[in-house]
N, C-alpha and C positions, 0 to 999 in steps of 0.2 A: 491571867494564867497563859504561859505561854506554851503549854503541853498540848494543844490540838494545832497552833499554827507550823511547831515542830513537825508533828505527826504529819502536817500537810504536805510539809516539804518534803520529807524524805520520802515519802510517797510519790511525789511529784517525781523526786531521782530516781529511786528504785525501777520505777514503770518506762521511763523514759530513754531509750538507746543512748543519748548520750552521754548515761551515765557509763554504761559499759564500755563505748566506745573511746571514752577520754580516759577508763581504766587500762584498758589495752595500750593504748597510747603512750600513756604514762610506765606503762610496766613493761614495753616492750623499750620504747625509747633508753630508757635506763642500763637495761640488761643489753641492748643492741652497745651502747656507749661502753662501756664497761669491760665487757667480755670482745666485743672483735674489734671496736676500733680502739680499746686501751689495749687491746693481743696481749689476753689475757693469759691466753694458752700456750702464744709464742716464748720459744724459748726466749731467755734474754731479759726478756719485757711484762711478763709475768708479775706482779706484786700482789700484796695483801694489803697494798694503803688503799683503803674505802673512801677516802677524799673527794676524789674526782667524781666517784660514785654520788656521795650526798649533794657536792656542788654541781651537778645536773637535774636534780629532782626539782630544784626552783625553776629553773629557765624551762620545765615543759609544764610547771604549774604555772608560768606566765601565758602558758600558749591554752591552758586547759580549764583552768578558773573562771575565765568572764565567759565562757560555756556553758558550766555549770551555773555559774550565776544568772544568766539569762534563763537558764529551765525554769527558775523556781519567779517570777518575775512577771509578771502582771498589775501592773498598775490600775488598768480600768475596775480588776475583780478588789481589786484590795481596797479599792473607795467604798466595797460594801460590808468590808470584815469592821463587828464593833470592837475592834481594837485601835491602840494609837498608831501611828506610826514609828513611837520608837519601839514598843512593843512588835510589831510585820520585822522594820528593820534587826534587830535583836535575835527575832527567831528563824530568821535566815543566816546570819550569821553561827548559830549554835547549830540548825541542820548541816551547816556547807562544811561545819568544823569537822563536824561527827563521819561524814561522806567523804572528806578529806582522809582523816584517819581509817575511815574501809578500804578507801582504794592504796592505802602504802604501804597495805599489812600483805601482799604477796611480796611484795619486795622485798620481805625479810629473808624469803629464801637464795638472797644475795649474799650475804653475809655468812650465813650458814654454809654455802657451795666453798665461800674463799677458802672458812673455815676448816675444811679436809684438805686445802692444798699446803697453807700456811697459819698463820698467828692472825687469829681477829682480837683484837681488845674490848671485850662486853659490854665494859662502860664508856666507851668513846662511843658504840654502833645507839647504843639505850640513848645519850644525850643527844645524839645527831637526829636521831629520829623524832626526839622534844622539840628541837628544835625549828625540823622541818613543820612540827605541826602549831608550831609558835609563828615561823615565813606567813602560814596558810592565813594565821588569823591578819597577819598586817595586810596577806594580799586580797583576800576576802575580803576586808571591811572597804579596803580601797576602790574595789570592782564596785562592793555596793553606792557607796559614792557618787560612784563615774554611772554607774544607772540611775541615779536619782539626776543629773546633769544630762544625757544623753538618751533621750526620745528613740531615735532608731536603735535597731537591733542589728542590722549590719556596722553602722557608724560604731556604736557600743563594742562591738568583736574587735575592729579594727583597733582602735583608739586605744583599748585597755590594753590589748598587749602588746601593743607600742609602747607604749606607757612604762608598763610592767618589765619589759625588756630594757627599756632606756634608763629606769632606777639601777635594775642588777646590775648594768654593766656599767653604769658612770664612774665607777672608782678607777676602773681600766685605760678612762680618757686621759689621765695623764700620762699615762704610758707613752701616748699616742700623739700628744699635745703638750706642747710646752705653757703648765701652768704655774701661776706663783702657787705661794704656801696658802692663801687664805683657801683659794679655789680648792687647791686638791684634799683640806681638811671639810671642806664643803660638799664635796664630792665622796670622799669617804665616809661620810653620816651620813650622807642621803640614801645611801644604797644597801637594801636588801639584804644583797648578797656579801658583804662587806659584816656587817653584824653577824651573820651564820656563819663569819670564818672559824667563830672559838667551839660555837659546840659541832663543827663537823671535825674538831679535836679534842673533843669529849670534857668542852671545860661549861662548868657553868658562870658565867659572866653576870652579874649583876646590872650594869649598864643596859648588854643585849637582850635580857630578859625585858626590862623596861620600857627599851625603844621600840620593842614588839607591840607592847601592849600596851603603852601609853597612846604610842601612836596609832595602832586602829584604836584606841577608844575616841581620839580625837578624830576620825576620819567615820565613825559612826556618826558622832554627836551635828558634826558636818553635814551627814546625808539626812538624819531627824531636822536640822533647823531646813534645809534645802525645802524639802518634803513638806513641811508644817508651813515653810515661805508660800510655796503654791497653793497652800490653802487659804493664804490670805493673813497667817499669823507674821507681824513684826516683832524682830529680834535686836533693834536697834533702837527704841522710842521707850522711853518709863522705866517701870522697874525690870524689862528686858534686856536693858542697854546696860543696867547695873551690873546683871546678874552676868552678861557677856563678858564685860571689861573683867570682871574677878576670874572667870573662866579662863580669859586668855593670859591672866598674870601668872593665876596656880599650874597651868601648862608649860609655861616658862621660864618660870623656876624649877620646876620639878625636873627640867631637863637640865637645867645648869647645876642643880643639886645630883643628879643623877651620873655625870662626869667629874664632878669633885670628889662623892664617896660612895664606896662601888664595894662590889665581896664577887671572889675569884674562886670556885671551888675546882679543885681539878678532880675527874671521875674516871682518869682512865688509871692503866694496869702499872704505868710505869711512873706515875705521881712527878714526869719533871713540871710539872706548875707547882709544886708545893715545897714548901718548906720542909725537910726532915728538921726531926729535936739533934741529930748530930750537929747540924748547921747553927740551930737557935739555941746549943751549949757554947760553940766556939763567939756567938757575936753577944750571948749576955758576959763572956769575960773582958769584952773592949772598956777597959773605965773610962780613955781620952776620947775627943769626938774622932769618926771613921770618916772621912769622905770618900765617897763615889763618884765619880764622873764619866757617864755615859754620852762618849762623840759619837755622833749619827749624820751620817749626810740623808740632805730627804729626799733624796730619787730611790732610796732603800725602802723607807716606808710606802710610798706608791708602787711598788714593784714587788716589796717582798711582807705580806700581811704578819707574816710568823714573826717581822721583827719589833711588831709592835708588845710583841709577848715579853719579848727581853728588857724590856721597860718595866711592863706591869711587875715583872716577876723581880727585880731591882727595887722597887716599891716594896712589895710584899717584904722582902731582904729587910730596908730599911725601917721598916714599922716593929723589927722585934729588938730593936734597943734604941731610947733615944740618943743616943751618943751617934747614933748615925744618921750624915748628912746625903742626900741622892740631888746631883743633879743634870738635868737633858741639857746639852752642848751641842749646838749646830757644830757641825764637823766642818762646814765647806766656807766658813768665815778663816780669814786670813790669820787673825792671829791664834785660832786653834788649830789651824793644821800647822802654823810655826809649833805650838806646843808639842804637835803628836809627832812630829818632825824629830825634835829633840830627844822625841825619848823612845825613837827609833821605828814606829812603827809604820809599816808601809802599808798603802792602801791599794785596794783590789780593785782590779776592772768588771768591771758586767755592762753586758747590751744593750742599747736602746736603740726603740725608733721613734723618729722625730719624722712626722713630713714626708716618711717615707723613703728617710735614709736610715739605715744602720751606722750608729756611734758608739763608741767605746769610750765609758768614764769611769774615771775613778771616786771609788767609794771609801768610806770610812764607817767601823761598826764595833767600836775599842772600849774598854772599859779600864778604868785608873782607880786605884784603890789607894790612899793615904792613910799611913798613921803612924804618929809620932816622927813625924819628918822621912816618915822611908818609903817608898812606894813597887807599886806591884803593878804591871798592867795584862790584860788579856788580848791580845792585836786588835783578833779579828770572830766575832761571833753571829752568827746566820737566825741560830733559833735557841729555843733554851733546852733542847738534846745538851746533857751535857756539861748543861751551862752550871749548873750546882755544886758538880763537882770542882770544875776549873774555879770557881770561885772560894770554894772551902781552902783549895790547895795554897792558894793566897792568903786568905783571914789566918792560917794556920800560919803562914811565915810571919804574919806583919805580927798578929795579937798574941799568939801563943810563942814566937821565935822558934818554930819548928821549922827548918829547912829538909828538904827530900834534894838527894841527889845520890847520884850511880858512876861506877866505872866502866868505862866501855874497853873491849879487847880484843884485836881482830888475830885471829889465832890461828889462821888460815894464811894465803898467797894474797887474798886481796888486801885493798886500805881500807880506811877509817871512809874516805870520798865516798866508796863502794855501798854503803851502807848509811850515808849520813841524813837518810829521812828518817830513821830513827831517830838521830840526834834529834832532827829536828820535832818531832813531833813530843819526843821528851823534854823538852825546853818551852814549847808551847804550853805545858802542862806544868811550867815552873818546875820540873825538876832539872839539877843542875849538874851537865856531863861531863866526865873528865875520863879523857883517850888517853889510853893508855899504850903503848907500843911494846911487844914482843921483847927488843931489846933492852927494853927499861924495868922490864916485872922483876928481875932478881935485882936489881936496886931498891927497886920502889916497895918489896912485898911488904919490910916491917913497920912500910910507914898506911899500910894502906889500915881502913877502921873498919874493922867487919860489920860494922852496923850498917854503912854504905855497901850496897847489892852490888856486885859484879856480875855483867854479860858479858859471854865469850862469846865471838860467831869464828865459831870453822875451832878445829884444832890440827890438821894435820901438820902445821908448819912449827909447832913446836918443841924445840928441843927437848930433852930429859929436863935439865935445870929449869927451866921455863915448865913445864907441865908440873915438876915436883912444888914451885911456886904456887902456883892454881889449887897443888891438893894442900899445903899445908895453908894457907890463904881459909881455906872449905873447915878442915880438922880445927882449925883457932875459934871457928864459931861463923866465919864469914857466910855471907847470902850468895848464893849463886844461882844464875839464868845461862845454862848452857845449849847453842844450838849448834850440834856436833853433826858429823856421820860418816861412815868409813867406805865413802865413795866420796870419788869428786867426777864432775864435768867438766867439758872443755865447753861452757858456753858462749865463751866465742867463736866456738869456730864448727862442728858437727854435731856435736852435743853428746860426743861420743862418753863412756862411762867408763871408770879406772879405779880401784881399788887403790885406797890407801894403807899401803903396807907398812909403812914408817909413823904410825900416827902412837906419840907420845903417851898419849892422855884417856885414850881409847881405854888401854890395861886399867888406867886409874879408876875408870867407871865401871868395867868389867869387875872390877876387885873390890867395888862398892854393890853388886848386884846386878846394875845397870848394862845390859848384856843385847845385843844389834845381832838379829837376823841375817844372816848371807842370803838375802834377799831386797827386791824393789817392791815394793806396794804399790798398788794398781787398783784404782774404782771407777764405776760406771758417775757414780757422783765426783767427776771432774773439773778444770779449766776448758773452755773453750778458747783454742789461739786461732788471729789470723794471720796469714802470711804472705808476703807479696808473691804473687804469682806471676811472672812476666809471661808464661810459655804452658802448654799444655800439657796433658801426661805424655804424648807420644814427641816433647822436643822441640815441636812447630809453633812458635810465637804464635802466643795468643792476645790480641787487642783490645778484647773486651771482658779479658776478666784478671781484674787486678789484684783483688786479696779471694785466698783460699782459707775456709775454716776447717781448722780441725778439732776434736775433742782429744784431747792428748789423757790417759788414763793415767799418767806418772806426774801430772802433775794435778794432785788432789784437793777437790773443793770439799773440807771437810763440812757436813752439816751441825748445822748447831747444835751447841749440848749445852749441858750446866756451865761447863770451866770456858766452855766458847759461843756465847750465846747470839756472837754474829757470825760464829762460823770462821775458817781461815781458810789459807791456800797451803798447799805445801808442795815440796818440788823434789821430786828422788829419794823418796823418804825410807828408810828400812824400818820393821815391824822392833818394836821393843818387848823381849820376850817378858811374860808375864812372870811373877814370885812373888813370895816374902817382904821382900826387900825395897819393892815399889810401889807406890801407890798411883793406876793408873788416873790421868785427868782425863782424856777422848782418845774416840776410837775412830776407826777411817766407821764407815759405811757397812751395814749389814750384808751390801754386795760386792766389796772386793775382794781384790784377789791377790796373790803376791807370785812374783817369780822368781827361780834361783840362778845362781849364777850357770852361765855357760859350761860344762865339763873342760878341760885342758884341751882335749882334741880339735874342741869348735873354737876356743880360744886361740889357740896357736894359729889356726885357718884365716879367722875374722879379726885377730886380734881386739876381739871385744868381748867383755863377759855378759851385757845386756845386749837388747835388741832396744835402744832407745828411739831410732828414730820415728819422729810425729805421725808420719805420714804412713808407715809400715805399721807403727805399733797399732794404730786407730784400728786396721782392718784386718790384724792376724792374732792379737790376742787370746780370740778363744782358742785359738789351735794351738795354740804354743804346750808344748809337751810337758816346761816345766813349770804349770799354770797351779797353782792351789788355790780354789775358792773359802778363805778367811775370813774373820776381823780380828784386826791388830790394835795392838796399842801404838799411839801414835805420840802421845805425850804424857810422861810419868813425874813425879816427885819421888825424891827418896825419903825412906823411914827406916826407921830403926840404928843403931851404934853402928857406925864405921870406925876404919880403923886405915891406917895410910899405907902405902906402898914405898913412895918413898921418901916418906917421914913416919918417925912412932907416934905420931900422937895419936889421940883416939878422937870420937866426936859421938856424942849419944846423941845427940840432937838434931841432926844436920838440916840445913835449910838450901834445899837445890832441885831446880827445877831442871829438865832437861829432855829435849826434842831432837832428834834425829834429822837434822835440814839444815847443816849449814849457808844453806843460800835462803833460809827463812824470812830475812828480814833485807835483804839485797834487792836494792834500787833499783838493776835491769829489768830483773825478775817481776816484780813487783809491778813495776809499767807492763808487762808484758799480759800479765796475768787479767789485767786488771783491764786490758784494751786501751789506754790511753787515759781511762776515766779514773781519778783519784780515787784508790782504795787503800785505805790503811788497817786496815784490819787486823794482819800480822801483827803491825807495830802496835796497836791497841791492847791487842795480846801479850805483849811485850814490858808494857806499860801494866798492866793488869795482875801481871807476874809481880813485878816489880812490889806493886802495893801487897800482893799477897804475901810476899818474905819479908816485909816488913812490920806483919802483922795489922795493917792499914784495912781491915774489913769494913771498916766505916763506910772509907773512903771508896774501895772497891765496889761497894752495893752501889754508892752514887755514881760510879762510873761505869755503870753500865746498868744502870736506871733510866738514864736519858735516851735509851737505844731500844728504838723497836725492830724487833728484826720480819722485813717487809718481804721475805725470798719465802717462795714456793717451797718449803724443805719435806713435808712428812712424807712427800712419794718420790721417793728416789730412783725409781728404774722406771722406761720408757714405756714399757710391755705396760706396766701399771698404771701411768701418769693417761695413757692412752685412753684407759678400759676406766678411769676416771672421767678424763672429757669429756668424751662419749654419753656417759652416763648423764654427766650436767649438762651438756647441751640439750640432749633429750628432753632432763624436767624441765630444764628454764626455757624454752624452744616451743618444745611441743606440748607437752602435758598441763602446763601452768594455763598456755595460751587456750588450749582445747577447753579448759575445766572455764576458762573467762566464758568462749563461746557457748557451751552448755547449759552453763547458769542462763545466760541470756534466753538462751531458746525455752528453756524450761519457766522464765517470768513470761515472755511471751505469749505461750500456751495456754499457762494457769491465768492470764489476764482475759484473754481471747474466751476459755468456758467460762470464765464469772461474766463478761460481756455477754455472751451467748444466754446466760441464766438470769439474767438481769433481765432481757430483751422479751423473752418467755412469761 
């Protein structure tokens, strides 16, 4: 029985200050990690990824473990327990398991705190924490080990978490060291923290389940013969030596079986580990064989663990129709990057250090799809966000001969150039664009196929016969994605704001219901821009402050909603009044505000009808006289029978979406907004659109499936976000910490009168 040696242990911990003291440790460390040096609160830098979170709770159970394992730990007393020694070793393992799981159950109130600022996923936080208690058991059984080896009790501190630290981080060495492939695949299994990559992403792995618990049971069985060897028992002589060699074969297989076949369960909220039945309809229609071919260069897998997903998950792929063949390509052999060469795809740089220099290589991370002689490729893929969809988009062209593609139409003063990261981001998603120019639409209208979606950006540059093209194009049945509005900027030059009085198409949408505000919309949920600042506010070059930030309220960070579940930017946006007639998608913020135009008198003076600029607007806002605090619709669809202006035809059905921003999807913008760091969000949006008038809901779930959205959004004003902090600072700071202290002093106490009653 091993129910009194348990009871002994956790008695041993319970009574023992270091159990509290490596609680605190542990739960402060975490939360200190997390909350200030991840500047959690900081604007900017703020997320809801719990990653880095769960990938620190090993490195301080490295430092905390042969700790605790030393409390319970007597060797001279255990020579007189009549148990065996796998039985002692055993029932330390099951108390340290159980004391392991006490102390990490404060930290749930980690998750919980992110949870009121942003999106935690339930099932990612529940496996991550299985998992942490799965690390515990391989690092546990390993500590007991290294104490069955290691006599001293300071030697034993030292050496384990040396040890324990030097597994976690070995995957890292190649980062850092130029290794071949055998080494860094060696280095990747030996380590730890390497195995707890998947379920600190809420998947359950079948592999890392096993390598948990095969290998401490192997690292038990280790400390039992050690233990039973100082008694004198041999393990190598008779039917010892038999029963050893079967032992060491069925551990060796088991793990080469354990990488051949494996089960993947994904447990989090957005399923991209898993297969949808959308996916495993389109690949049971393949009758001829499919090939896949995934190039990878491997300084990718040493560097980025997520791309080892895009593998498994290409597997999974292939396992639901035999006709499909998967195979792994070194990318960095010559005659496949000739292949990838030819069929255009260009490879990405990322950073290494070597030695202690910084270099830049290029990488490869492309997927090729074959069938029936025709192929599909994906360039370039990071993780599997996403990845499902981009894949669907293809099987659909190759196996079903559905092609997707759009007309694009710049209907404004700018180009096609102006905007062509849309392009691009639409062609990376295999749909196929075709620019269309102003001057070509009354040629091109009857050829164009309403079933292919038309996007406008901007309309004010279009004549009558050009806008009448666009409404009889819509009245025929056609799809349209319009990003209009009846302001323009001079963003080249002040950013001064000018009414478009000549704007064709404007009337069209007005006479469709679709009806613009004589206002600018304005939220505390904004862009933050920076600006080079060479000089001070009073004129006098300033030397050391180079960028100014401002929060610009006109240019709006809408928060997440249904129709935009990453949120977007928008830039000078006027409110779309509400009706009948429209069906809004999002709205700004529960605390903007909108303002109207200038009267004629202030106009005539300033010759401007807004107050746009950044730097003014940031600090006078609330005063402005013609201030309304609103929420507006910021992005609607039409319903209901239209009827043309100028054409007769009529349309009951109409399919058109439309946004008030013609600089919505504009490339200056876009960098601007975005600080320099790729954000495509808009254009996602865009794309998102796109599948919705196409009636593509399959494909649209997948496409933004793959997307968790990691932004701080449910407290949107600062007054609030504040009177929040505050609050969590306090519990996770003081209150958690106080209640650790308390407990203590109150086991203390109650130990100290039972000693005093005992004594008596």
């Amino acid at each position: 029985m091993l129910k009194p040696l348990i009871k002994k242990d956790l008695y041993s911990h319970f009574i023992s200050p270091h159990f509290y003291i490596c609680s605190l440790i542990l739960y402060l460390g975490c939360t200190i990690q997390y909350f200030i040096f991840g500047r959690f609160f900081v604007e900017g830098f703020g997320s809801s990824n719990l990653n880095n979170f769960f990938t620190t709770i090993p490195y301080i159970f490295s430092l905390i473990i042969p700790v605790l394992i030393l409390q319970i730990s007597n060797n001279e007393l255990e020579q007189t327990f009549p148990f065996t020694s796998f039985k002692i070793i055993l029932s330390k393992l099951i108390s340290s398991i159980i004391i392991v799981t006490i102390m990490i159950v404060p930290l749930i109130c980690v998750p919980v705190i992110v949870n009121q600022f942003g999106q935690v996923d339930a099932g990612q936080v529940c496996i991550a924490f299985l998992g942490i208690i799965l690390y515990s058991v391989l690092t546990i059984s390993l500590c007991l080990l290294l104490k069955e080896l290691i006599v001293s009790k300071p030697a034993f501190i030292a050496i384990s978490i040396i040890i324990l630290l030097g597994i976690d981080s070995i995957h890292l060495l190649s980062q850092y060291v130029q290794t071949n492939d055998f080494f860094s695949n060696l280095f990747n299994s030996i380590s730890f923290i390497w195995h707890f990559d998947s379920f600190s992403k809420g998947i359950l792995d079948s592999r890392d389940i096993i390598y948990f618990l095969l290998t401490g049971f192997v690292f038990i069985v280790f400390a039992y013969v050690i233990s039973e060897t100082k008694k004198g028992k041999n393990f190598i002589s008779g039917k010892n030596k038999i029963i050893s060699f079967v032992f060491i074969l069925v551990i060796v297989f088991s793990y080469i079986d354990n990488s051949r076949v494996y089960k993947r369960i994904d447990c989090t909220k957005t399923k991209q580990f898993a297969v949808s039945k959308y996916t495993k309809n389109i690949l049971r229609q393949a009758q001829q064989p499919v090939k896949i071919s995934y190039y990878r260069s491997k300084e990718l897998i040493n560097r980025y663990p997520e791309v080892r997903d895009i593998y498994d998950y290409l597997k999974i792929i292939a396992k639901e129709n035999k006709n499909i063949s998967l195979a792994l390509l070194d990318a960095d052999k010559d005659e496949n990057i000739e292949i990838l060469e030819k069929l255009g795809i260009i490879p990405q740089q990322i950073e290494i250090v070597n030695n202690n220099k910084t270099e830049y290589i290029k990488v490869y991370s492309a997927v090729l799809i074959e069938y029936l002689g025709n192929q599909k490729v994906l360039p370039f893929v990071l993780s599997t966000a996403s990845l499902e969809f981009e894949l669907d988009i293809r099987f659909e062209s190759l196996i079903q001969n559905k092609n997707h593609s759009v007309y694009i139409l710049c209907g404004n003063e700018y180009e096609i150039n102006d905007y062509n990261y849309l392009q691009l981001i639409l062609e990376t998603s295999d749909i196929t664009c075709y620019v269309i120019t102003k001057e070509s639409l009354e040629y091109l209208q009857d050829q164009l196929a309403v079933d292919t979606p038309l996007i406008v950006l901007g309309t004010n540059s279009l004549t009558p016969e050009q806008a009448a093209s666009i409404e009889e194009f819509i009245l025929k049945g056609g799809k349209a994605f319009i990003a209009t509005s009846q302001y323009s900027v001079d963003i080249n030059g002040d950013w001064s704001i000018s009414k478009n009085k000549d704007d064709n198409f404007i009337p069209v949408l007005e006479n469709w219901g679709i009806r613009f505000d004589d206002k600018i919309v304005n939220d505390i949920s904004n862009v933050r821009i920076s600006f080079y600042s060479p000089a001070s506010g009073n004129g006098v070059q300033n030397e050391t402050t180079l960028y100014e930030y401002v929060n610009y309220p006109q240019w709006l960070s809408v928060i997440p909603q249904n129709n935009v579940p990453q949120g977007i930017s928008m830039f000078w946006a006027s409110p779309i009044k509400e009706n009948s007639n429209i069906m809004p998608l999002f709205y700004s913020s529960p605390y903007s505000w909108t303002v109207k135009e200038y009267d004629e008198s202030i106009q005539n003076k300033t010759d401007q009808i807004f107050l746009s600029d950044p730097f003014t607007v940031e600090k006078n806002w609330i005063s402005d006289p013609l201030f309304t605090k609103e929420q507006v619709v910021l992005g609607a669809k039409l319903k209901g029978p239209i009827s043309g202006l100028y054409n007769f035809e009529t349309n009951d059905s109409p399919q058109l979406v439309v946004l008030p921003d013609q600089y919505f999807a504009m490339n200056l913008l876009l960098e601007l907004a975005s600080g320099g760091v790729s954000d495509f969000r808009n254009l996602d949006f865009i794309l998102r659109s796109v599948l919705a008038l196409n009636n593509e809901n399959e494909l649209l779930k997948l496409q933004n499936s793959g997307f968790k959205n990691t932004d701080l959004f449910k407290i949107t004003t600062d007054v609030q976000f504040n009177v929040a902090k505050n609050i969590s600072l306090v519990i996770v700071f003081i209150v958690i910490p106080v209640l650790f202290v308390i407990l203590s002093i109150i086991v203390f106490v109650l130990r100290r009168v039972k000693n005093e009653k005992y004594r008596k």
